[in-house]
C-alpha beads as a LAMMPS data file, in Angstrom:
LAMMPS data file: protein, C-alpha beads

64 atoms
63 bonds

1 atom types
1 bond types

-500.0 500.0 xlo xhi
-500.0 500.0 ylo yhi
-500.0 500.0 zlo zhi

Masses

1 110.0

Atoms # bond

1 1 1 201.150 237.795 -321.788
2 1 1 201.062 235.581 -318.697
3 1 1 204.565 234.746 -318.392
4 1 1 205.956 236.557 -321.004
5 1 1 209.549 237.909 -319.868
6 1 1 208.943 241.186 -320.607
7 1 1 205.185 241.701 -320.567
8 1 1 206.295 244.062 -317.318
9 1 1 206.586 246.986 -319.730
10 1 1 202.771 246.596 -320.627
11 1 1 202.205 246.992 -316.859
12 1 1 201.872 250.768 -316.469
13 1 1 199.727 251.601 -319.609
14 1 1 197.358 248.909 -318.687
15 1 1 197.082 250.932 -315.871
16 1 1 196.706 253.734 -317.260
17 1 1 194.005 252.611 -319.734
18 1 1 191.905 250.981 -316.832
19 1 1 191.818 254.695 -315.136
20 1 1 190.812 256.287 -318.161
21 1 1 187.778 253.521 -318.460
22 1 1 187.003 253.552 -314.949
23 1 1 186.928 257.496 -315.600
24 1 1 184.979 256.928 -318.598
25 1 1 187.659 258.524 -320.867
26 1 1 186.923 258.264 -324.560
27 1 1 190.909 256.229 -325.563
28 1 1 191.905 255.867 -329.199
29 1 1 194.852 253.453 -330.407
30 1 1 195.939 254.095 -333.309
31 1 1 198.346 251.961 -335.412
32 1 1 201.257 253.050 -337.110
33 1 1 202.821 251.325 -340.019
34 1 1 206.350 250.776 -339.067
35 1 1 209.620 251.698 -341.323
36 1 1 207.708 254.314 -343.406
37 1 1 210.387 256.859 -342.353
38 1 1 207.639 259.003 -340.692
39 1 1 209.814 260.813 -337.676
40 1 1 207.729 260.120 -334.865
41 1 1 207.926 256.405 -335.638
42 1 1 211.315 256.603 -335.983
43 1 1 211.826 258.477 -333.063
44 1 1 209.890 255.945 -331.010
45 1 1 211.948 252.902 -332.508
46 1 1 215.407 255.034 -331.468
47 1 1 213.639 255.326 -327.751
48 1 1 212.706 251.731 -327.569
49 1 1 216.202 250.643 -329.012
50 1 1 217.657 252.918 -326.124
51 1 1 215.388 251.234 -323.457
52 1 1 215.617 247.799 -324.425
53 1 1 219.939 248.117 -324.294
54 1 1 219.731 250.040 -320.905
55 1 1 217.461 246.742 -319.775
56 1 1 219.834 244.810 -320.886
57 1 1 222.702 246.017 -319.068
58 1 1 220.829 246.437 -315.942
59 1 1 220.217 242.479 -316.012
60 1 1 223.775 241.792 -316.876
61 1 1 224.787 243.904 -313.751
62 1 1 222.227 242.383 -311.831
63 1 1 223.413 238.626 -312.311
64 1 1 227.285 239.617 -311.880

Bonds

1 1 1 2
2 1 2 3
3 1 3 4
4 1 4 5
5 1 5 6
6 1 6 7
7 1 7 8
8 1 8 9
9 1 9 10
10 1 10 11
11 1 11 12
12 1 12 13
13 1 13 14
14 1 14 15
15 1 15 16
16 1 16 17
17 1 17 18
18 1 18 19
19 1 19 20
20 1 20 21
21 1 21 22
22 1 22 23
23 1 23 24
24 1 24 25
25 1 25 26
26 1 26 27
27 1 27 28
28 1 28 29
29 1 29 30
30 1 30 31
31 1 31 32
32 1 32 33
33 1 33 34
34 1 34 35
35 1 35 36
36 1 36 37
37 1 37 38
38 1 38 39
39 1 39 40
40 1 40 41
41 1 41 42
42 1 42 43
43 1 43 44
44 1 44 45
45 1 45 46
46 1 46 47
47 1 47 48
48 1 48 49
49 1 49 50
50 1 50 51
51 1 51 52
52 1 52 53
53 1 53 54
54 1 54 55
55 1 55 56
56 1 56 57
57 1 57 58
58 1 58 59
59 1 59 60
60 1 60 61
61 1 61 62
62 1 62 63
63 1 63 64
């Protein structure tokens, strides 16, 4: 991940995660097959469509 361009999006849930171990919080991850046409996974490929376009145009602006 060390310099990946956008490994600042795993920032916050690595936070997160180290919390919950510090805490000693029991934390499943649980893979999802992707294009099954199951609605939460399609759901969260329409959110991270949305996010990575929004990026995208922040950047743009940014550089004008």
């Amino acid at each position: 991940m060390v310099g990946a361009t956008d490994a600042d999006i795993l920032a916050a849930p690595i936070e997160i995660l180290r919390k919950r171990i510090a805490a000693g919080t029991a934390t499943f991850l649980v893979k999802v097959e992707a294009h099954r046409e199951e609605p939460a996974n399609e759901g969260a490929d329409m959110l991270a469509d949305k996010a990575i376009q929004i990026r995208r145009i922040r950047l743009f602006q940014i550089r004008r």
